[in-house]
MIDOSE-1310 file (N, C-alpha, C; in nm, 2 decimals, decimal comma, always signed):
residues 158
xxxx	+1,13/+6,46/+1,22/+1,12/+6,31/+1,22/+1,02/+6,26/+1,32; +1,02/+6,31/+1,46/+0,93/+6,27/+1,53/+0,78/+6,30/+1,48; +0,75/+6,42/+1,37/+0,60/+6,42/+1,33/+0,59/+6,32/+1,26; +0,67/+6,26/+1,19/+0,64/+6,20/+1,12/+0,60/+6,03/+1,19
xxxx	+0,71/+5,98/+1,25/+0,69/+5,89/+1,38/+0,51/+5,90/+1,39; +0,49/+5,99/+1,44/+0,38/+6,07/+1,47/+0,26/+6,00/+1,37; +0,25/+6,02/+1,32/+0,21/+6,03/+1,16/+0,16/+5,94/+1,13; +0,30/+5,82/+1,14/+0,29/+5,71/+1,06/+0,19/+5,60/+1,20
xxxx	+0,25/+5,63/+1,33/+0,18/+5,55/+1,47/+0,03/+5,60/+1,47; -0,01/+5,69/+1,44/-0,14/+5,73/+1,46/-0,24/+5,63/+1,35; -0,16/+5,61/+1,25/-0,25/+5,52/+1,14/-0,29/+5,40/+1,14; -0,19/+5,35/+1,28/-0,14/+5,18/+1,26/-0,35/+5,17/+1,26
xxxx	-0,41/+5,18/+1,30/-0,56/+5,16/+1,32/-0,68/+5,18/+1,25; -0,78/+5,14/+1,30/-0,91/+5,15/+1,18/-0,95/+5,34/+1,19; -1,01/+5,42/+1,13/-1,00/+5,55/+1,16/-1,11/+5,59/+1,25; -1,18/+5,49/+1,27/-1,31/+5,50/+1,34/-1,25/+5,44/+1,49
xxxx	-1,23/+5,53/+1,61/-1,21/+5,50/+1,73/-1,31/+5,50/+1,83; -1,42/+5,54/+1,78/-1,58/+5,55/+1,87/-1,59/+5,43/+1,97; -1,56/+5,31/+1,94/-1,60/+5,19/+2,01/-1,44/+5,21/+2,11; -1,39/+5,29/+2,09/-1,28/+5,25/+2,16/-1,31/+5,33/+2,30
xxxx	-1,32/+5,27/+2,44/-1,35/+5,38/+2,55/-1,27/+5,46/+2,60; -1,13/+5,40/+2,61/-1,01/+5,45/+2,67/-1,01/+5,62/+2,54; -1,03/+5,59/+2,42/-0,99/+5,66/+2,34/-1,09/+5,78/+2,38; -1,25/+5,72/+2,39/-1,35/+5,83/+2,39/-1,36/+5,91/+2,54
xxxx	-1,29/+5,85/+2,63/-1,27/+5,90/+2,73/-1,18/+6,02/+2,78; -1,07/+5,96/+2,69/-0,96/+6,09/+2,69/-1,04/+6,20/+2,55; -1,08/+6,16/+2,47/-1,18/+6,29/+2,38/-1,26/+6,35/+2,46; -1,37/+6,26/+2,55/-1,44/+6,37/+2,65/-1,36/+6,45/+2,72
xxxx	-1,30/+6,46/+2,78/-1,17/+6,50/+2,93/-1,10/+6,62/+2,81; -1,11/+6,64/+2,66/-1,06/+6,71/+2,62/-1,15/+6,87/+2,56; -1,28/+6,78/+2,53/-1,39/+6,88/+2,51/-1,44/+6,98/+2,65; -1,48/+7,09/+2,60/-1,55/+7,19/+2,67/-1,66/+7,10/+2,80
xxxx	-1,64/+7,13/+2,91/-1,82/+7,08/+2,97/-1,93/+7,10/+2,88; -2,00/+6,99/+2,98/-2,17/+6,98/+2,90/-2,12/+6,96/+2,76; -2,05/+6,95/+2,66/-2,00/+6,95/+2,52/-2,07/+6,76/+2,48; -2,23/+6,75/+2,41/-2,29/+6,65/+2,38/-2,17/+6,55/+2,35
xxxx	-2,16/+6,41/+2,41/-2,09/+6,28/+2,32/-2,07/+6,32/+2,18; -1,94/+6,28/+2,14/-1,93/+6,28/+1,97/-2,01/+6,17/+1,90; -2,08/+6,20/+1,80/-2,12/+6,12/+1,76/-2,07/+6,00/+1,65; -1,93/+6,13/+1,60/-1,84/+6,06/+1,51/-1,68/+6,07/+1,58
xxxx	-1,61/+5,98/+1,58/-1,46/+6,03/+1,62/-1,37/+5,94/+1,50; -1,26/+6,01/+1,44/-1,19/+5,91/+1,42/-1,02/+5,96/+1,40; -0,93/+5,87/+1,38/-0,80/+5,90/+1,38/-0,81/+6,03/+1,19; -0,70/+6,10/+1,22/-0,74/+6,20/+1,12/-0,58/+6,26/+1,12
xxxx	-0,58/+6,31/+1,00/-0,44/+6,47/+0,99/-0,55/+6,53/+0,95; -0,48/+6,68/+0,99/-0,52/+6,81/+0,94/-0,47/+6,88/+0,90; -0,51/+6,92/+0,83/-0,42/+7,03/+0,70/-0,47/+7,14/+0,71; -0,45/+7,22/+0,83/-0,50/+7,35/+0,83/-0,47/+7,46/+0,69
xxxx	-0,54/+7,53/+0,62/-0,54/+7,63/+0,54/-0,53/+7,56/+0,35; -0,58/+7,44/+0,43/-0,58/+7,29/+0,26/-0,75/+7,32/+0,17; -0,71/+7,35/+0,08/-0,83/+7,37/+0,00/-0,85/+7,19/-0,04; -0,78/+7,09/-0,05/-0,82/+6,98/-0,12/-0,66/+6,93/-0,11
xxxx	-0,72/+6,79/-0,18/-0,58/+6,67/-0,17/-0,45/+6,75/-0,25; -0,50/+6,84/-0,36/-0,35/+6,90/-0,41/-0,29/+6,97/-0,34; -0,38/+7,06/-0,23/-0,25/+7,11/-0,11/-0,22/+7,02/-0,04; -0,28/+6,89/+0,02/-0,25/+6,80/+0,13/-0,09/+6,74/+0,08
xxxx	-0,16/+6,71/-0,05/+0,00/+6,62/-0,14/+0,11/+6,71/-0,15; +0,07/+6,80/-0,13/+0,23/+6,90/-0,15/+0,29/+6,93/-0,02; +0,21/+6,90/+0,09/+0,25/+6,94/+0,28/+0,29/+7,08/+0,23; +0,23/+7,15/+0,21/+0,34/+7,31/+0,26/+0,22/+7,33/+0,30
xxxx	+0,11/+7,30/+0,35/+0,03/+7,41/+0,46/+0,06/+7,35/+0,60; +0,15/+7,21/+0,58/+0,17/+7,15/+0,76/+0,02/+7,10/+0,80; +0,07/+7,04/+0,89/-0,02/+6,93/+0,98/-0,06/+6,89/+1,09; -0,13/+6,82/+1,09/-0,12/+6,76/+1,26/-0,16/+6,60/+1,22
xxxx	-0,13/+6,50/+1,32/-0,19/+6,35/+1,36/-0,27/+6,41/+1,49; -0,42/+6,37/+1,46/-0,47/+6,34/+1,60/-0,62/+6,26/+1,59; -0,71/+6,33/+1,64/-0,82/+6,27/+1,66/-0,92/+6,40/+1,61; -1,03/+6,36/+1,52/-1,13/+6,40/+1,46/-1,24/+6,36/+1,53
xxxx	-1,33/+6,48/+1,59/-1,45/+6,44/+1,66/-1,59/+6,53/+1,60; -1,70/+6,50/+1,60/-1,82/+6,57/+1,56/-1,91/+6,57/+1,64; -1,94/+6,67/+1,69/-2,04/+6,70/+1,85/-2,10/+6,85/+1,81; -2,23/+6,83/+1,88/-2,30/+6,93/+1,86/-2,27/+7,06/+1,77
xxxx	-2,26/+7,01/+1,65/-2,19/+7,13/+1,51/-2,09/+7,15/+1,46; -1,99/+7,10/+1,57/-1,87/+7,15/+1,55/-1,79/+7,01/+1,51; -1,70/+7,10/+1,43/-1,58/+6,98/+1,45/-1,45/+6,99/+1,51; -1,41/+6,90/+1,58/-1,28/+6,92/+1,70/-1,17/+6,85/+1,68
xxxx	-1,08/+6,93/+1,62/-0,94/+6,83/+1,60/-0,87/+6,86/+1,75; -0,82/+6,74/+1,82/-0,75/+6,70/+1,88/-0,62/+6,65/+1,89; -0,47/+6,70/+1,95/-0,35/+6,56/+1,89/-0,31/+6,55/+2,03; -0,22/+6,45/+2,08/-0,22/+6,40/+2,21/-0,09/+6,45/+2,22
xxxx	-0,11/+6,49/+2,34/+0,06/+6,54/+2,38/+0,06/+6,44/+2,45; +0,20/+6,36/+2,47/+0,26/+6,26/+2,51/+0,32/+6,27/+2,68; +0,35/+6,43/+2,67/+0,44/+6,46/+2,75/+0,35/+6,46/+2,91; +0,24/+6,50/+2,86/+0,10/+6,51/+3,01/-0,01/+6,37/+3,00
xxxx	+0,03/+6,29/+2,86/-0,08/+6,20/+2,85/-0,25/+6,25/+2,86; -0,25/+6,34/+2,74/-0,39/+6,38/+2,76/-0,43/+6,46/+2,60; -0,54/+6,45/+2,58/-0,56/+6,53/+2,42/-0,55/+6,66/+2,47; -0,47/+6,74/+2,34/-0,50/+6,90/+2,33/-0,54/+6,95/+2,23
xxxx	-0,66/+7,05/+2,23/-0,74/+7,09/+2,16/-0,65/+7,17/+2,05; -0,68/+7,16/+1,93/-0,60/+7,22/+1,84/-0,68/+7,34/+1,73; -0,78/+7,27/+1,70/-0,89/+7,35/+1,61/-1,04/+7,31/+1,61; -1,06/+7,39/+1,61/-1,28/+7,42/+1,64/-1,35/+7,45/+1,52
xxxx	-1,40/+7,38/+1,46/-1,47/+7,41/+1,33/-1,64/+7,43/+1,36; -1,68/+7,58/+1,39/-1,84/+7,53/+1,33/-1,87/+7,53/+1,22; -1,94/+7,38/+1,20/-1,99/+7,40/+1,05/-2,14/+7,47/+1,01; -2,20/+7,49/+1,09/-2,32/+7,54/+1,06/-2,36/+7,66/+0,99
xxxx	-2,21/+7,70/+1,06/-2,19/+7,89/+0,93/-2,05/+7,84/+0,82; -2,09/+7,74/+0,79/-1,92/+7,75/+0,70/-2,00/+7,75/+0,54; -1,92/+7,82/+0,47/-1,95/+7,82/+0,37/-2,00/+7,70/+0,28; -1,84/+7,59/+0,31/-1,89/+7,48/+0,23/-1,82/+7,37/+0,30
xxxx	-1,91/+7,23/+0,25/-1,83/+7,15/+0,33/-1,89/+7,03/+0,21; -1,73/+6,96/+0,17/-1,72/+6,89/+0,03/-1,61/+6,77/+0,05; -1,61/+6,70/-0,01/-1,49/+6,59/-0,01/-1,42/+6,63/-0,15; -1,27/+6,60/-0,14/-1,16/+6,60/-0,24/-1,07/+6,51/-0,28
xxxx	-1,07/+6,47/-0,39/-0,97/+6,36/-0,41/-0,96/+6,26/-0,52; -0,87/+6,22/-0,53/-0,86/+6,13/-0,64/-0,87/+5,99/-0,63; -0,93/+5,89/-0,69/-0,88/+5,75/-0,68/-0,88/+5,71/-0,51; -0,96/+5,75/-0,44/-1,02/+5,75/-0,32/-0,92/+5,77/-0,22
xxxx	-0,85/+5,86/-0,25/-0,74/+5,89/-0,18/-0,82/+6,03/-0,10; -0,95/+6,04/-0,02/-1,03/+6,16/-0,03/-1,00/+6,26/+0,13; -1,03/+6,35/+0,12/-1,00/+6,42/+0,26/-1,16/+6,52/+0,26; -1,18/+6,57/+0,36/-1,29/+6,65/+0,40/-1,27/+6,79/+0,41
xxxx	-1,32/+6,87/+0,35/-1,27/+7,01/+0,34/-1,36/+7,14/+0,41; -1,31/+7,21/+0,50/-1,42/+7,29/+0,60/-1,41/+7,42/+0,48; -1,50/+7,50/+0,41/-1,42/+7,65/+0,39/-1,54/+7,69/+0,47; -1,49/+7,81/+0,56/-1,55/+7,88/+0,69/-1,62/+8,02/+0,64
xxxx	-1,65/+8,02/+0,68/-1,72/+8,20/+0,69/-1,65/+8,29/+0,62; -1,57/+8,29/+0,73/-1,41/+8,38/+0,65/-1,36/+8,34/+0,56; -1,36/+8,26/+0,49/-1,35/+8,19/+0,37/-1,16/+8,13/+0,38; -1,16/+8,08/+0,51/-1,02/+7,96/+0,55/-1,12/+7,86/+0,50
xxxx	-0,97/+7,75/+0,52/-1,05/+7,63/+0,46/-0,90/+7,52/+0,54; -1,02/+7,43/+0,60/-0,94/+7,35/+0,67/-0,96/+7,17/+0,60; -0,84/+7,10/+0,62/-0,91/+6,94/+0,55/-0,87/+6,82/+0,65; -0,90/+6,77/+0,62/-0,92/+6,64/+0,72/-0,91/+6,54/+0,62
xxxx	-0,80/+6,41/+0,65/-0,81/+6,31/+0,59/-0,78/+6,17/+0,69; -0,90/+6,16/+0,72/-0,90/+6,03/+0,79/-0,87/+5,90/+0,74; -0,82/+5,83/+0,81/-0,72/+5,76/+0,81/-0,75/+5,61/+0,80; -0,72/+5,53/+0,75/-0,75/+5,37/+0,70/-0,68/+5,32/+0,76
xxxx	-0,72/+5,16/+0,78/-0,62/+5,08/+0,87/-0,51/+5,03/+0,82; -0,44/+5,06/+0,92/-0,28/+5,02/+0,93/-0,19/+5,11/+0,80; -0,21/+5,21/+0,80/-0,13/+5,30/+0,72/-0,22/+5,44/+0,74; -0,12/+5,51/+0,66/-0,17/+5,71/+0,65/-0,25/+5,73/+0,56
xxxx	-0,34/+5,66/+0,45/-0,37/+5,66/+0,34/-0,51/+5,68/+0,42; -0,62/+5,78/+0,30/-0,74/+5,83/+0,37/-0,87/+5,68/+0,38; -0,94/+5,69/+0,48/-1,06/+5,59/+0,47/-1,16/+5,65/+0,38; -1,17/+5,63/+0,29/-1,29/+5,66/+0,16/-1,47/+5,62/+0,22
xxxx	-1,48/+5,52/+0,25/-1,60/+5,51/+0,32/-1,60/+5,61/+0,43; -1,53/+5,61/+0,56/-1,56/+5,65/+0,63/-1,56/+5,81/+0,67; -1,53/+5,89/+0,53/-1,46/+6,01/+0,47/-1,58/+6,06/+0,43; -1,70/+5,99/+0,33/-1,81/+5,99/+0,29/-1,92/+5,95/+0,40
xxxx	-1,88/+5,85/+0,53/-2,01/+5,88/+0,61/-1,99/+6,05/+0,67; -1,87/+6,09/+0,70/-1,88/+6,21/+0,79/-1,96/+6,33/+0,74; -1,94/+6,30/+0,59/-1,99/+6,41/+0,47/-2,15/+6,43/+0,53; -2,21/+6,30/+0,48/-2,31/+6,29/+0,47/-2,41/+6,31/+0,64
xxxx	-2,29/+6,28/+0,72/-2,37/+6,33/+0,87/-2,33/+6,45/+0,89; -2,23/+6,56/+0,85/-2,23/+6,64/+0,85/-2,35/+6,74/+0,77; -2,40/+6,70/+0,65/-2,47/+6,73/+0,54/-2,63/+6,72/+0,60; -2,64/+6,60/+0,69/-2,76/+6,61/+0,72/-2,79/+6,70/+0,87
xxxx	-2,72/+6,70/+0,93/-2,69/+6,78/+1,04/-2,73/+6,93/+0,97; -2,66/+7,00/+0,90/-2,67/+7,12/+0,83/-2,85/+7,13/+0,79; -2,85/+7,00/+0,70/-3,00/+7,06/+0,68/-3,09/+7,07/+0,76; -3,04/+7,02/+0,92/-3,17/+7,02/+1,02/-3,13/+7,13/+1,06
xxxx	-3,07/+7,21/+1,01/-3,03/+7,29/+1,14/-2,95/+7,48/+1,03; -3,08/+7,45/+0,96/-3,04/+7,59/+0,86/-2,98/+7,73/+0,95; -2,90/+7,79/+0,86/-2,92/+7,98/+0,88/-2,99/+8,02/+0,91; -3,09/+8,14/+1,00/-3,19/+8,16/+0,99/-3,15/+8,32/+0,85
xx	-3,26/+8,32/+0,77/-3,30/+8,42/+0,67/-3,31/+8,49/+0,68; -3,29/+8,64/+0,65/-3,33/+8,79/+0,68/-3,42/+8,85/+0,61
């Protein structure tokens, strides 16, 4: 019950927290030193081991509420422990080696999907105002800055 609490408190807001300082402040205080400003942050679940919205809609891969950041490659899910007042790092996505990185979903219900090297696959469905339901614009800006990011910044070829 309290994830859910959880869940449903984390949404009351727009998914985009960037302009927010108190918010970006406790995201820096949570990243690595020297770790560049996020360029993107927003309120998010994550569906660790979610291929797309038909595992998300079913919950059996489990979750988290927290905060979605994008900084130098990687992406950083965050959820706040209450108990210290401070973000804890939960999962580290580099995208630069990930296999694929795609949006899933129906009727703009969309989430962001990491599949990694190893071929996991994590999803992200950021969050709209004032409920749990995914932000569809702001779902497709992350795409497309993650998408251009990748192309500046290829594999090198053997």
């Amino acid at each position: 019950m309290a994830a859910l609490v959880t869940l449903v408190g984390a949404g009351c807001a727009t998914s985009d927290v960037s302009s927010d300082q108190k918010t970006m402040d406790e995201v820096m205080e949570c990243l690595p030193p020297r770790t560049p400003t996020p360029t993107l942050v927003s309120r998010a679940i994550w569906f660790p081991h979610a291929r797309g919205v038909g595992a998300v809609e079913s919950w059996n891969t489990g979750y988290g509420s927290g905060v979605l950041a994008w900084s130098d490659g990687q992406l950083w899910f965050m959820m706040w422990n209450d108990a210290e007042k401070h973000y804890d790092m939960e999962s580290v996505i580099p995208v630069r080696t990930a296999q694929r990185v795609y949006l899933d979903g129906l009727f703009g219900g969309l989430v962001l999907v990491v599949e990694s090297q190893n071929l996991s696959f994590d999803a992200f469905k950021l969050m709209g105002r004032g409920n749990i339901r995914s932000d569809p614009a702001r779902t497709r800006e992350w795409l497309a800055a993650i998408q251009a990011w990748r192309a500046q910044h290829p594999l090198p070829t053997y």
